[in-house]
Residue frames as a rotation matrix with the C-alpha (Angstrom) as fourth column:
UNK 1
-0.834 -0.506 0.223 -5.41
-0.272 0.727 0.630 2.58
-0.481 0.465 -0.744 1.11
UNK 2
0.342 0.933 -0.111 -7.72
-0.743 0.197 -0.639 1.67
-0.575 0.301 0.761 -1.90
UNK 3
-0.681 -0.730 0.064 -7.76
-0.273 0.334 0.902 -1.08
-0.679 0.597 -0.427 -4.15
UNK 4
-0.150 0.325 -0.934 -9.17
-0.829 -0.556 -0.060 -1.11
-0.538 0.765 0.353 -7.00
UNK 5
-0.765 -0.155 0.624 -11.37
-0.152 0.987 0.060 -3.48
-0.625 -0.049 -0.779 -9.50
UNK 6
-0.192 0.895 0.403 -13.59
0.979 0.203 0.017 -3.59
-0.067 0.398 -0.915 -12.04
UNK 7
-0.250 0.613 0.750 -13.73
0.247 -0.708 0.661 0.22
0.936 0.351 0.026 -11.77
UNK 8
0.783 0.500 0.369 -14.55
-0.255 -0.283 0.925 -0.02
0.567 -0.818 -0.094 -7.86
UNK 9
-0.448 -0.663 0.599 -13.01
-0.813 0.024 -0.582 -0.37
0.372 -0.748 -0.550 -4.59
UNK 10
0.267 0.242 -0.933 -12.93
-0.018 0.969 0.246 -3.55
0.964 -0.049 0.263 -3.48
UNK 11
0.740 -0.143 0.657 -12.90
-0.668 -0.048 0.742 -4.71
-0.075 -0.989 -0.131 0.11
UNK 12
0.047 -0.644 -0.764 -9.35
-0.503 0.645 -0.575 -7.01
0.863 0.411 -0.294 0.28
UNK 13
0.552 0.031 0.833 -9.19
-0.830 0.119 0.545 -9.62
-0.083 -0.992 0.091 2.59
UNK 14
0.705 -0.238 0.668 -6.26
-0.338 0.716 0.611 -11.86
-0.624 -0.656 0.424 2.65
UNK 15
-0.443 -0.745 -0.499 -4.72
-0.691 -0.072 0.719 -11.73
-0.572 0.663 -0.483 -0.47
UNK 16
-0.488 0.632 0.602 -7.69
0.307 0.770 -0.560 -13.56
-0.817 -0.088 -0.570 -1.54
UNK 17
-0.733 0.254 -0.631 -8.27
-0.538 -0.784 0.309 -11.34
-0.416 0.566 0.712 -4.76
UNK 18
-0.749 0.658 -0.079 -10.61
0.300 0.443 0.845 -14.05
0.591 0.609 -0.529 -6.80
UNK 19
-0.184 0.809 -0.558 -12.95
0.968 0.247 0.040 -13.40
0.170 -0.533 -0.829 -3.72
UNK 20
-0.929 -0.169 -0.328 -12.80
0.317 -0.820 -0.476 -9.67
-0.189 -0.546 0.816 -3.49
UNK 21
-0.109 0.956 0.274 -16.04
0.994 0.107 0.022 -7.71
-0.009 0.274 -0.962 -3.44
UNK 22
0.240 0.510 0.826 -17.33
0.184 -0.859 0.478 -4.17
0.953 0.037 -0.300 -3.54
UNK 23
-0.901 -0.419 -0.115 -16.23
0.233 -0.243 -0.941 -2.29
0.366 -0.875 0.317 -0.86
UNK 24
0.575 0.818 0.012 -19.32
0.529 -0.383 0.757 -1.32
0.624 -0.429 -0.653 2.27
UNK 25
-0.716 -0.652 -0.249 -17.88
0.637 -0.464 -0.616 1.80
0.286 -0.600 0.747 4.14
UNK 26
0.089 0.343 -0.935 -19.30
0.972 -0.236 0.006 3.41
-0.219 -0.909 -0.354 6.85
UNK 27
-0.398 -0.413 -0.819 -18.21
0.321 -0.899 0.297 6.57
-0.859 -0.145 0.490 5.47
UNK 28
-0.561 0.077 -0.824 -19.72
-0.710 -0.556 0.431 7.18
-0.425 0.828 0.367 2.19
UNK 29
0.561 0.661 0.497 -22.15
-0.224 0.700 -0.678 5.41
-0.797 0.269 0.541 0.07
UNK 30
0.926 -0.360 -0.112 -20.95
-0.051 0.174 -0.983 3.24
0.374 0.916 0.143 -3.30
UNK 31
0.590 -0.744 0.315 -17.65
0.371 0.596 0.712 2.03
-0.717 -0.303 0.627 -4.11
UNK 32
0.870 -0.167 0.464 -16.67
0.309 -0.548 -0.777 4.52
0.384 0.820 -0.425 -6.28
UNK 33
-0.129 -0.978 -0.163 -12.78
0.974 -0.094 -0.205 5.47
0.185 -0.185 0.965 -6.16
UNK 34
-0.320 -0.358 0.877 -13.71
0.558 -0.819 -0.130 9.08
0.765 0.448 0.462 -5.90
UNK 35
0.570 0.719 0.398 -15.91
-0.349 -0.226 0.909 8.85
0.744 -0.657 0.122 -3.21
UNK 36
0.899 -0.190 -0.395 -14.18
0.421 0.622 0.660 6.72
0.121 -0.760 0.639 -1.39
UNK 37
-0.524 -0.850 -0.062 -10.75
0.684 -0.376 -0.625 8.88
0.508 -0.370 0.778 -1.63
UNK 38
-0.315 0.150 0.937 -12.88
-0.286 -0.957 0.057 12.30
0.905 -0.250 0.344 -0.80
UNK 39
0.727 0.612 -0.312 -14.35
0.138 0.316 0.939 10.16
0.673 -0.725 0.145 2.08
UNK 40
0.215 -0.885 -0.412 -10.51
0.911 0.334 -0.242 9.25
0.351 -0.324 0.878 3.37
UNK 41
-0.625 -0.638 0.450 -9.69
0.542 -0.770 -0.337 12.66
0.561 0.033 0.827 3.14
UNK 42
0.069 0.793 0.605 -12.76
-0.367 -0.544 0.755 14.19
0.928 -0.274 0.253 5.22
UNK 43
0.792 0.080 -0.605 -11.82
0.550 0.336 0.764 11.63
0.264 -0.939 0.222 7.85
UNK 44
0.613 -0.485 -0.624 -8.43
0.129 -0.717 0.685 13.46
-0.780 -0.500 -0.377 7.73
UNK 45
0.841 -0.356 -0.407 -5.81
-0.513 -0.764 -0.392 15.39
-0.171 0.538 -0.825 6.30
UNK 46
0.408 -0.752 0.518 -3.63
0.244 0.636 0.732 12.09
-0.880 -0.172 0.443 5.22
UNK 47
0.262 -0.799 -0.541 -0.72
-0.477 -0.595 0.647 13.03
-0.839 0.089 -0.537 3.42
UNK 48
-0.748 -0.483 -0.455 -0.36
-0.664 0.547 0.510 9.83
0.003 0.683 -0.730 0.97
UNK 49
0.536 0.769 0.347 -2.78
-0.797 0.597 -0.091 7.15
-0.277 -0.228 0.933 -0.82
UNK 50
-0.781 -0.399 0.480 -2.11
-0.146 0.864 0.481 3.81
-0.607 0.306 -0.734 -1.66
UNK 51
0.632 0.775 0.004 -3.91
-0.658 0.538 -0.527 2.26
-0.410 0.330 0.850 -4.51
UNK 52
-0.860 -0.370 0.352 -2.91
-0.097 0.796 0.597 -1.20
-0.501 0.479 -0.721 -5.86
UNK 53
0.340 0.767 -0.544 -4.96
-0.902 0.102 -0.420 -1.66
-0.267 0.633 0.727 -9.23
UNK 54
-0.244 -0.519 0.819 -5.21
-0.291 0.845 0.449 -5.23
-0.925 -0.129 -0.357 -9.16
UNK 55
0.787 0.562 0.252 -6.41
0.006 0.403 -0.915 -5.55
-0.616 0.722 0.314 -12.40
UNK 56
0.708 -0.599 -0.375 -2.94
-0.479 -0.016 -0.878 -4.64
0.519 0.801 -0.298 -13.76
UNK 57
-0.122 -0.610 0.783 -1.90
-0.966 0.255 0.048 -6.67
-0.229 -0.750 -0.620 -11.33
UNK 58
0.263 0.740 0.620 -3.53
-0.196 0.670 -0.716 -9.23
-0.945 0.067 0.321 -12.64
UNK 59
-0.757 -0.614 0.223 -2.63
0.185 0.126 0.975 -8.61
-0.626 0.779 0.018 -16.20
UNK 60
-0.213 0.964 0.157 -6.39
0.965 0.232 -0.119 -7.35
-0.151 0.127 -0.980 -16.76
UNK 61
0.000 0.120 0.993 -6.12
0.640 -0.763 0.092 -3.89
0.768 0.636 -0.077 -17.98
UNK 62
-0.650 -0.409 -0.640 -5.53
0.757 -0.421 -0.500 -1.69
-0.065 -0.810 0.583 -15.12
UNK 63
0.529 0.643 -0.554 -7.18
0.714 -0.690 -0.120 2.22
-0.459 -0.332 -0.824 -13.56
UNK 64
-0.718 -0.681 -0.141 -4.52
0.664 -0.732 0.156 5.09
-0.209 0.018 0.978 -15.03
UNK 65
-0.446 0.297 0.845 -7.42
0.142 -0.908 0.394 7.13
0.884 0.296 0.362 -15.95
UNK 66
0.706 0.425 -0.567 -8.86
0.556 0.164 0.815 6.51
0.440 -0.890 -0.120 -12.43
UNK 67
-0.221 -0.815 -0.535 -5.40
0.889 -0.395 0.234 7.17
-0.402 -0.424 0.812 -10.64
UNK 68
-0.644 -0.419 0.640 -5.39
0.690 -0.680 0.250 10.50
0.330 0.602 0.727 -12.82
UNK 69
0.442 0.669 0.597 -8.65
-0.009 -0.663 0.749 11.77
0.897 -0.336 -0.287 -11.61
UNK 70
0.796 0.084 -0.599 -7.77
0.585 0.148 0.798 10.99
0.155 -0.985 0.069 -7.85
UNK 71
-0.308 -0.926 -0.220 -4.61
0.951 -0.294 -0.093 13.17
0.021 -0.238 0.971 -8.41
UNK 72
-0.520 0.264 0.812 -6.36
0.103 -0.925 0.366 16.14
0.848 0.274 0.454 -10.05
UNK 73
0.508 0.858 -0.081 -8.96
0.455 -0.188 0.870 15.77
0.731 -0.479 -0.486 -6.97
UNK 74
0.903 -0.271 -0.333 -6.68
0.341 -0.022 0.940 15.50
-0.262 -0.962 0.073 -4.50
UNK 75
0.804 -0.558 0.207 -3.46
0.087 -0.235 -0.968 17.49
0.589 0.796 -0.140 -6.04
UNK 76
0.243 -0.566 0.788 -1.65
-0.798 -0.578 -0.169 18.04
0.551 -0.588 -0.592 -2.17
UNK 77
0.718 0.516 0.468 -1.86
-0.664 0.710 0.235 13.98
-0.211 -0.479 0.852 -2.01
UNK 78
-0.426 -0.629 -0.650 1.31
-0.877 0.463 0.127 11.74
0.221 0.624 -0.749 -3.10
UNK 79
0.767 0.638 -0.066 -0.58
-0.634 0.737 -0.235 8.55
-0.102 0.222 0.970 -4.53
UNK 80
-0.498 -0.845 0.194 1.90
-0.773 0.534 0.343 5.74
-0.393 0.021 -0.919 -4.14
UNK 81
0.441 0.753 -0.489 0.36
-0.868 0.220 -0.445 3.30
-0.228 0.621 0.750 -6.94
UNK 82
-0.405 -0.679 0.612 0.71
-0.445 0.731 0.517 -0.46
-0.799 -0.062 -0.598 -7.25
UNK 83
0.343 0.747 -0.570 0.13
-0.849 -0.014 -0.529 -1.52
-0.402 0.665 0.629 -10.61
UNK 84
0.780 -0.171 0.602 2.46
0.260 0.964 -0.062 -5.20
-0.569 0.205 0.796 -10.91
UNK 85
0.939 -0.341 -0.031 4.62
-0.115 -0.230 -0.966 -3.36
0.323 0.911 -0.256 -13.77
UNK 86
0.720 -0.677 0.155 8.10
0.049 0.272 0.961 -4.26
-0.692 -0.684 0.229 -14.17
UNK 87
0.355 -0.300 0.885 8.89
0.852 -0.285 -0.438 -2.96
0.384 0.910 0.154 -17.96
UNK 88
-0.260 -0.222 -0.940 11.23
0.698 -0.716 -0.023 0.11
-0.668 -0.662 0.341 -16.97
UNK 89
-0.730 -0.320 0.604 10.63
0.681 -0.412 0.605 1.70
0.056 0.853 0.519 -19.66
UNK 90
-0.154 0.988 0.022 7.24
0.419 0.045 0.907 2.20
0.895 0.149 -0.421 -18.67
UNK 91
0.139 0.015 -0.990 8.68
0.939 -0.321 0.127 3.11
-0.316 -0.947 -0.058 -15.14
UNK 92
-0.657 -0.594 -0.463 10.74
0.603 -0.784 0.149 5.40
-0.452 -0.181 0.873 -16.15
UNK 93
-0.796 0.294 0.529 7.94
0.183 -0.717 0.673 7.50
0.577 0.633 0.517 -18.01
UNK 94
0.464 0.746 -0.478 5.59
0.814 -0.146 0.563 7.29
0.350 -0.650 -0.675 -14.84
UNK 95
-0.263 -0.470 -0.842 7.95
0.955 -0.002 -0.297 9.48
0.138 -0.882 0.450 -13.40
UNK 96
-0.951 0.189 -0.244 7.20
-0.152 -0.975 -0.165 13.27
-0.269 -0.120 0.956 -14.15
UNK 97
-0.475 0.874 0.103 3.33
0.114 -0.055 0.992 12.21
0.872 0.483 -0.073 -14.90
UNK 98
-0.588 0.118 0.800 0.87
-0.767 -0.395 -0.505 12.69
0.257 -0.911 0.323 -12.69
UNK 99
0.247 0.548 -0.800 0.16
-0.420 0.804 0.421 8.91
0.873 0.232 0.428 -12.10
UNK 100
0.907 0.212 0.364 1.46
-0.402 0.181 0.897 8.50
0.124 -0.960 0.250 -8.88
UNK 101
-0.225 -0.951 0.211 4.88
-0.974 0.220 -0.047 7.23
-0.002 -0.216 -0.976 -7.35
UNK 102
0.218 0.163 -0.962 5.05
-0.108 0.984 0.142 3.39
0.970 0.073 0.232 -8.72
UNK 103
-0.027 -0.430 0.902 5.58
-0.961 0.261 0.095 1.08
-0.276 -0.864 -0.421 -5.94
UNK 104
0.034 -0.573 -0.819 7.43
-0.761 0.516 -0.393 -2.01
0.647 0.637 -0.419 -6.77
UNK 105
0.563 0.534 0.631 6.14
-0.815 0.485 0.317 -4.97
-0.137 -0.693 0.708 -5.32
UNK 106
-0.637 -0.630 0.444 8.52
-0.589 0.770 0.247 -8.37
-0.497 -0.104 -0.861 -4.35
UNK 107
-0.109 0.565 0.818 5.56
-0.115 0.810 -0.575 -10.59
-0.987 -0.156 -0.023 -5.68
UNK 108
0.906 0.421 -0.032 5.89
-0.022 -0.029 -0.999 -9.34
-0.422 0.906 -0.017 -9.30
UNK 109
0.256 -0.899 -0.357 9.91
-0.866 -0.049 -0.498 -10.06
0.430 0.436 -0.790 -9.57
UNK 110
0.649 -0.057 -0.759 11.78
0.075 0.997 -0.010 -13.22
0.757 -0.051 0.651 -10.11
UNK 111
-0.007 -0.997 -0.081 15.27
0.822 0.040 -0.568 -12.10
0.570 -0.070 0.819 -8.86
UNK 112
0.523 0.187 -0.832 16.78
0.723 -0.614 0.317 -9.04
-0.452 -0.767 -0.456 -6.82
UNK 113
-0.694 -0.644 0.322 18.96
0.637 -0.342 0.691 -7.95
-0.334 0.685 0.648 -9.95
UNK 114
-0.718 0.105 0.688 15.79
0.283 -0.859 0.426 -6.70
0.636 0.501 0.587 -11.44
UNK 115
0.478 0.343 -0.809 14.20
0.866 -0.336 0.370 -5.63
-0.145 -0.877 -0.458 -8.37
UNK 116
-0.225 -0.906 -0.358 17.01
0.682 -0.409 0.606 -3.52
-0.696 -0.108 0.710 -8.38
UNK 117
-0.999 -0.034 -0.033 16.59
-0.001 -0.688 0.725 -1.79
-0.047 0.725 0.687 -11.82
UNK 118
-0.180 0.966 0.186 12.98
0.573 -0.051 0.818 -1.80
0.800 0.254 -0.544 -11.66
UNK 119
0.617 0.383 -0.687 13.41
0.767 -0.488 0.417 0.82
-0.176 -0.784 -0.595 -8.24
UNK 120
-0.398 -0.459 -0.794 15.92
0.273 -0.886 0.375 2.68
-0.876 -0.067 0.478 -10.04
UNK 121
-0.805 0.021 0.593 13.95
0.546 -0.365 0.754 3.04
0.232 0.931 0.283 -13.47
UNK 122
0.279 0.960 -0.034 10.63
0.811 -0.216 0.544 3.96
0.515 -0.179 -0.838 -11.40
UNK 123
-0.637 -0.314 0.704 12.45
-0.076 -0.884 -0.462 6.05
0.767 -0.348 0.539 -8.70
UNK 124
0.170 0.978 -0.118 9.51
-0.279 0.162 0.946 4.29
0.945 -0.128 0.301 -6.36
UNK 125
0.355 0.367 0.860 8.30
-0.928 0.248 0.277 2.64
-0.112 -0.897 0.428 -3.28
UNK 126
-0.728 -0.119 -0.675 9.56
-0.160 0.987 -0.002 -1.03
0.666 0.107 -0.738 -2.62
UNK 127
0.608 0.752 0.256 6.71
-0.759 0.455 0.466 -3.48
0.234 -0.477 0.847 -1.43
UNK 128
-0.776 -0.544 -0.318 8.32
-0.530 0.837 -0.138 -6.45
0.341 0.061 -0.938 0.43
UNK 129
-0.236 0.927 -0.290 5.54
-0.924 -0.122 0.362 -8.57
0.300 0.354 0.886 -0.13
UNK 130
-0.791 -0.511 0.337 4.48
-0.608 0.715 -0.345 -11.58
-0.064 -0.478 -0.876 2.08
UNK 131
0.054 0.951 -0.304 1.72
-0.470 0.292 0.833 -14.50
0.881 0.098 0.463 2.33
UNK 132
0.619 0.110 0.778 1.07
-0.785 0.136 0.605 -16.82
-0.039 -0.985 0.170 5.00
UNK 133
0.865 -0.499 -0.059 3.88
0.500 0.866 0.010 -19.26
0.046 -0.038 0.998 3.91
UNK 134
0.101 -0.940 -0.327 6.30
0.544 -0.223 0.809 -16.10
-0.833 -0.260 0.489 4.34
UNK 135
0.011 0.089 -0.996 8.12
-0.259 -0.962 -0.089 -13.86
-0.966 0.259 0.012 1.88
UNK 136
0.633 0.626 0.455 7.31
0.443 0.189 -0.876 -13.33
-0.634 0.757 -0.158 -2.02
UNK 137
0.977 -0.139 -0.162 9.71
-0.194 -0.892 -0.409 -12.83
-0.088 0.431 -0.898 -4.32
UNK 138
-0.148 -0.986 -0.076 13.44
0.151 0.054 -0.987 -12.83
0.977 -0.157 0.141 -4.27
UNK 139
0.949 0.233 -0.212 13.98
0.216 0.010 0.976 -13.36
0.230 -0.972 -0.041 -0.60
UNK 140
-0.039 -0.890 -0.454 17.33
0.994 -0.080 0.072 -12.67
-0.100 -0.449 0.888 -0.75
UNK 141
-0.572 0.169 0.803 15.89
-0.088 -0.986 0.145 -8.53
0.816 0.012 0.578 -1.12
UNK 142
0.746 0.666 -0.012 13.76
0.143 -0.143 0.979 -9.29
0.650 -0.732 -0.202 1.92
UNK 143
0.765 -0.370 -0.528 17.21
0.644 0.443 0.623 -9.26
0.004 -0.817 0.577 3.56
UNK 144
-0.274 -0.958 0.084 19.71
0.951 -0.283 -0.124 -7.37
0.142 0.046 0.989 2.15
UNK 145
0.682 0.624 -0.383 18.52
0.492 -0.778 -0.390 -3.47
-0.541 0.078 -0.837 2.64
UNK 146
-0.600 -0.589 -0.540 21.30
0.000 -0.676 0.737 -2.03
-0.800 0.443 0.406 0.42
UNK 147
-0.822 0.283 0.494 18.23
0.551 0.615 0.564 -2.74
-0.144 0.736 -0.662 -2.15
UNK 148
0.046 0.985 0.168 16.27
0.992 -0.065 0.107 -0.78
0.116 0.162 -0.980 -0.79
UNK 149
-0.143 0.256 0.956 14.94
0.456 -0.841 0.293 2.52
0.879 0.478 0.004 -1.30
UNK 150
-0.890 -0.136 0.436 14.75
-0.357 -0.389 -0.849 5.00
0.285 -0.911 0.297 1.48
UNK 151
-0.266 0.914 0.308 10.95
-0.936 -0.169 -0.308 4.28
-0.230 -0.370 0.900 1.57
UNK 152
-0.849 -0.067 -0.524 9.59
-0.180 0.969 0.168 0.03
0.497 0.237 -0.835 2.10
UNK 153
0.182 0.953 0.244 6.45
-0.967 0.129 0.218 -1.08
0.177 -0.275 0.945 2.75
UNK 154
-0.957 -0.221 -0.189 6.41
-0.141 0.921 -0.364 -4.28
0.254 -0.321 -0.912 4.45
UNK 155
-0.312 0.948 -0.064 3.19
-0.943 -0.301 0.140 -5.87
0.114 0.104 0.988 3.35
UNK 156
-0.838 -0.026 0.545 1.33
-0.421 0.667 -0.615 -9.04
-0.348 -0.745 -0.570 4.91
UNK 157
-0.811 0.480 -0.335 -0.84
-0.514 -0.309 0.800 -9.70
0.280 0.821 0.497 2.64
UNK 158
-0.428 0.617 -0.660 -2.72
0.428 0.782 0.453 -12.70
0.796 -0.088 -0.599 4.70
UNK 159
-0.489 0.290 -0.823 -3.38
0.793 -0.246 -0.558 -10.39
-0.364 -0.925 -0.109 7.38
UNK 160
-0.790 0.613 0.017 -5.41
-0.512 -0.674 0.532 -7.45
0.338 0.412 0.846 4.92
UNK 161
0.018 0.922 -0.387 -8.50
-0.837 0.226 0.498 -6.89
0.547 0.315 0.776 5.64
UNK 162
-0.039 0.407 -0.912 -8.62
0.405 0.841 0.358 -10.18
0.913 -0.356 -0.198 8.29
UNK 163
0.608 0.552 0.571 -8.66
-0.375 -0.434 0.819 -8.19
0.700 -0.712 -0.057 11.47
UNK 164
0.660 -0.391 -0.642 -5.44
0.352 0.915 -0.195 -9.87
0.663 -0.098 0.742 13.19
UNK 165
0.466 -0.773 -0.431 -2.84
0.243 -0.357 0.902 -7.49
-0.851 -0.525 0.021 14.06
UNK 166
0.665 -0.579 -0.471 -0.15
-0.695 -0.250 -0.674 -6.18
0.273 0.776 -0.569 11.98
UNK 167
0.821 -0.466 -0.330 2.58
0.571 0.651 0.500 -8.87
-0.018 -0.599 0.801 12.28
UNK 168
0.930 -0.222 0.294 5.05
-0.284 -0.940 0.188 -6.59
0.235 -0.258 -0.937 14.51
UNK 169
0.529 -0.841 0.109 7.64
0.090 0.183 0.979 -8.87
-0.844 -0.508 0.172 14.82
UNK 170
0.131 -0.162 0.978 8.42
0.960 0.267 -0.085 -8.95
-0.247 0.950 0.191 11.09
UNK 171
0.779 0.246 0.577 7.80
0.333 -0.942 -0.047 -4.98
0.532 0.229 -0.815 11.11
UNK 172
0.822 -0.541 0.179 10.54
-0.464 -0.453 0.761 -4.74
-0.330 -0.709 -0.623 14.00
UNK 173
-0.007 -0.927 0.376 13.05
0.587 0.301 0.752 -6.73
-0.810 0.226 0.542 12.10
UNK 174
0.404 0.097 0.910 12.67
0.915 -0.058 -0.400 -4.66
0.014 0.994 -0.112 9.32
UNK 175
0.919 0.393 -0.027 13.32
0.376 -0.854 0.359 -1.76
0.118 -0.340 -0.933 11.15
UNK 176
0.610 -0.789 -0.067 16.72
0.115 0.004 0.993 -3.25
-0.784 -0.614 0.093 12.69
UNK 177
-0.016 -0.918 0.395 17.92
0.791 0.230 0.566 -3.44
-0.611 0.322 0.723 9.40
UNK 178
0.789 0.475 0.390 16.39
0.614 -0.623 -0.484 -0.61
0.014 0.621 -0.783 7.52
UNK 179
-0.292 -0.904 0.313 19.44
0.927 -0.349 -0.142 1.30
0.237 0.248 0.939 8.33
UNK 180
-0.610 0.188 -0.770 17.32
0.128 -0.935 -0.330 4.83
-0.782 -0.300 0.546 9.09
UNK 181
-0.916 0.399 -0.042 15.07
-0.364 -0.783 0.505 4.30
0.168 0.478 0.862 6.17
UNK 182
-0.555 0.740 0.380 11.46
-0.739 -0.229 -0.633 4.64
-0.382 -0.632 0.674 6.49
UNK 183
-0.959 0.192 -0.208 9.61
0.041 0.822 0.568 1.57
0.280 0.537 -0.796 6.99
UNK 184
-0.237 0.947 0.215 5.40
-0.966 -0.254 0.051 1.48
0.103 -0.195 0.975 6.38
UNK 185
-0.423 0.533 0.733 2.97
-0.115 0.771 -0.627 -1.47
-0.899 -0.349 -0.265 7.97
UNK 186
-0.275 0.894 -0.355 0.47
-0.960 -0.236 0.149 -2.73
0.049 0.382 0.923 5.70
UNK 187
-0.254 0.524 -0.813 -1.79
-0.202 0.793 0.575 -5.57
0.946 0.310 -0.095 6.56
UNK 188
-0.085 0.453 -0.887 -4.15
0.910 0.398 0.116 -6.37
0.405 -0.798 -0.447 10.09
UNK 189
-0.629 -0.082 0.773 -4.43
0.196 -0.979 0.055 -2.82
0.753 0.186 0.631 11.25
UNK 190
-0.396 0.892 -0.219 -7.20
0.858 0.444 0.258 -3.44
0.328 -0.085 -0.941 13.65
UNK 191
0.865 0.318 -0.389 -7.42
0.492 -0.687 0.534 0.18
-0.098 -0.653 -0.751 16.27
UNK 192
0.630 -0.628 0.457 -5.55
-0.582 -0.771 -0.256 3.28
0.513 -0.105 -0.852 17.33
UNK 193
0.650 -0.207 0.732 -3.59
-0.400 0.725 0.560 0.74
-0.646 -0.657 0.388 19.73
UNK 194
0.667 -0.361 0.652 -1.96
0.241 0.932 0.270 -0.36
-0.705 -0.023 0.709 16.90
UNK 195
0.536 -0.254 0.805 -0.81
0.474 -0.698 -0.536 2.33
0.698 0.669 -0.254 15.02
UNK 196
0.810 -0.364 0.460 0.52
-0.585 -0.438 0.683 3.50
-0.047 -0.822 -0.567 18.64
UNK 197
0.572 -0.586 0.574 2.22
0.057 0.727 0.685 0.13
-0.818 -0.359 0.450 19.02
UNK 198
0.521 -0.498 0.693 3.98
0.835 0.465 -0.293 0.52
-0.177 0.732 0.658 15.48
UNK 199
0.709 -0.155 0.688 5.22
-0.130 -0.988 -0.089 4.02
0.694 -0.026 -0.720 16.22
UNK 200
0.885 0.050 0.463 6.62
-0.427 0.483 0.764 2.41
-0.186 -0.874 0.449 19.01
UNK 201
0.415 -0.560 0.717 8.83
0.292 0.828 0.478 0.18
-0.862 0.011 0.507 17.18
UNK 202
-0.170 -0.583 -0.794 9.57
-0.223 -0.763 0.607 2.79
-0.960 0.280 0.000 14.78
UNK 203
-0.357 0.196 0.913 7.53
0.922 0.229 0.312 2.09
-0.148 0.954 -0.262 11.77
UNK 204
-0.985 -0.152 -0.088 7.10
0.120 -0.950 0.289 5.46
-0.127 0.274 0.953 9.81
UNK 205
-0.538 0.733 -0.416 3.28
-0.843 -0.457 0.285 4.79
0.019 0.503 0.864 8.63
UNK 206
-0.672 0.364 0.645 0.60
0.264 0.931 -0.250 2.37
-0.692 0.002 -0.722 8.01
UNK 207
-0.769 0.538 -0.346 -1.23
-0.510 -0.189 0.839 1.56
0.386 0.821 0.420 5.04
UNK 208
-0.878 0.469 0.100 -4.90
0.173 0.505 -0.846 0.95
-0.447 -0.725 -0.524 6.43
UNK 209
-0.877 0.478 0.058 -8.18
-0.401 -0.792 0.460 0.78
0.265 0.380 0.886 5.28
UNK 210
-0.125 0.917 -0.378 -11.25
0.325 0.398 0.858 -1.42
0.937 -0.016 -0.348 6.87
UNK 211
-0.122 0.415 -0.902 -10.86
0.988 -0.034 -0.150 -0.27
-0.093 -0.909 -0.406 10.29
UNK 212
-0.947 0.208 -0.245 -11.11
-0.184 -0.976 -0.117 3.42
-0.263 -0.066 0.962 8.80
UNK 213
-0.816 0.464 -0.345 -14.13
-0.359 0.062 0.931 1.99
0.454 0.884 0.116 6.92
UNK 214
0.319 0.738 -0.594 -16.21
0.600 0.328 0.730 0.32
0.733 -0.590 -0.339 9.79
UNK 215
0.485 0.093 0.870 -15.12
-0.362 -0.884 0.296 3.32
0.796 -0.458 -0.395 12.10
UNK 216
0.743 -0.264 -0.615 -12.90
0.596 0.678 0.430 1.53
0.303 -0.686 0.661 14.37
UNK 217
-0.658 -0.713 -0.242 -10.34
0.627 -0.697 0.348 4.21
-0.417 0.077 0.906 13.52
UNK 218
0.681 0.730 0.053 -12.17
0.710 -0.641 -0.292 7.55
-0.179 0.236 -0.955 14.04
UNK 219
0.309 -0.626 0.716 -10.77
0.299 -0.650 -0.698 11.02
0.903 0.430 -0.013 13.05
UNK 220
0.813 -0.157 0.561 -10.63
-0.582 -0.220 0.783 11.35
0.000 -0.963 -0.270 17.16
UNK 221
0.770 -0.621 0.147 -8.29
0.167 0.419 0.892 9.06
-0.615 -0.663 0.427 17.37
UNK 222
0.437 -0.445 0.781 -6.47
0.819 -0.163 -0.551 9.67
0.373 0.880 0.293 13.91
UNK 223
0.652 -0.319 0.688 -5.92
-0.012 -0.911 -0.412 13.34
0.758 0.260 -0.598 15.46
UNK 224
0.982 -0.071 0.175 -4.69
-0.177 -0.028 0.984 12.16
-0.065 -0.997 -0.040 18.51
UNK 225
0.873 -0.462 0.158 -1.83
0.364 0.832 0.419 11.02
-0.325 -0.308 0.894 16.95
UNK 226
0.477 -0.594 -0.647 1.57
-0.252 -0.798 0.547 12.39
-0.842 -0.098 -0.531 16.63
């Protein structure tokens, strides 16, 4: 998981974006998006990135030539790319490029109507997208899964980057209703312990990146898992 800023990876903590800084990782000097994927990938052989370019989140011009290099680098990677966008038009032409599989975040829609057509014009990832007062978005898509794509990320946004925990009850209701499709963690992350525990409770993945970044999560324990 990277996110992007200014051109750099930024360290997120809390959904606190005004405050974000330059990422410091243990793994690589600089905050450069290339480095810092080729780092990711040297720790292992992960299968999918996340990047959320908050600047087009923001409304602040955004990374697509970034995203574009990180594909050519990595070409055996599916980038799953939050960029805020909700113009389908604009989905629907991400799709055969090699910008990455949108992911379609609850915090940038009003309603679940265009939720809805904004995951069939993209063909993407849904983000159900929380703070610490709860969910973002239509909340009546935090409930209903006939909305949702086979593939949901069920993101905590006060718990990025704060060292907490993932919040597993919220991850285990998501599961009960998910119906069989695949739900990912993202936010508090802290050790292997917890990537066990969400395997556990049948979450498909986790979107993680400071505890790969201060070595809490080594490639020892990364292989260990099934």
């Amino acid at each position: 998981m990277i996110d992007l800023m200014d051109g750099e990876v930024v360290h997120a903590r809390r959904g606190e974006r005004g405050a974000y800084r330059p990422i410091r990782s243990g793994l690589v000097d600089g905050a450069g998006p290339l480095a810092i994927a080729g780092a990711l990938m040297r720790l292992a052989p992960f299968r999918r990135l996340y990047v959320a370019d908050l600047d087009a989140i923001r409304g602040r011009g955004g990374h697509d030539r970034t995203v574009a290099a990180l594909a050519a680098a990595h070409p055996r990677v599916e980038l799953w790319v939050d960029r805020g966008e909700t113009d389908l038009e604009t989905l629907s032409e991400r799709i055969p490029s090699e910008e990455g599989v949108s992911v379609i975040g609850t915090e940038s829609l009003e309603d679940a109507r265009t939720l809805g057509h904004a995951l069939a014009a993209s063909q993407g990832v849904l983000s159900l997208d929380h703070d610490a007062d709860g969910p973002l978005g239509p909340k009546d898509a935090h409930r209903d899964p006939s909305v949702w794509p086979d593939r949901v990320i069920v993101m905590t946004l006060a718990r990025v980057g704060a060292g907490d925990g993932p919040d597993f009850a919220r991850l285990a209701d998501a599961v009960a209703l998910a119906g069989g499709r695949k739900i990912y963690a993202a936010g508090g992350v802290r050790n292997a312990d917890d990537l066990r525990r969400l395997q556990d409770i049948g979450v498909s993945g986790a979107l993680v990146a400071s505890a790969l970044h201060d070595g809490r999560i080594t490639a020892s324990d990364l292989a260990g898992l099934t």
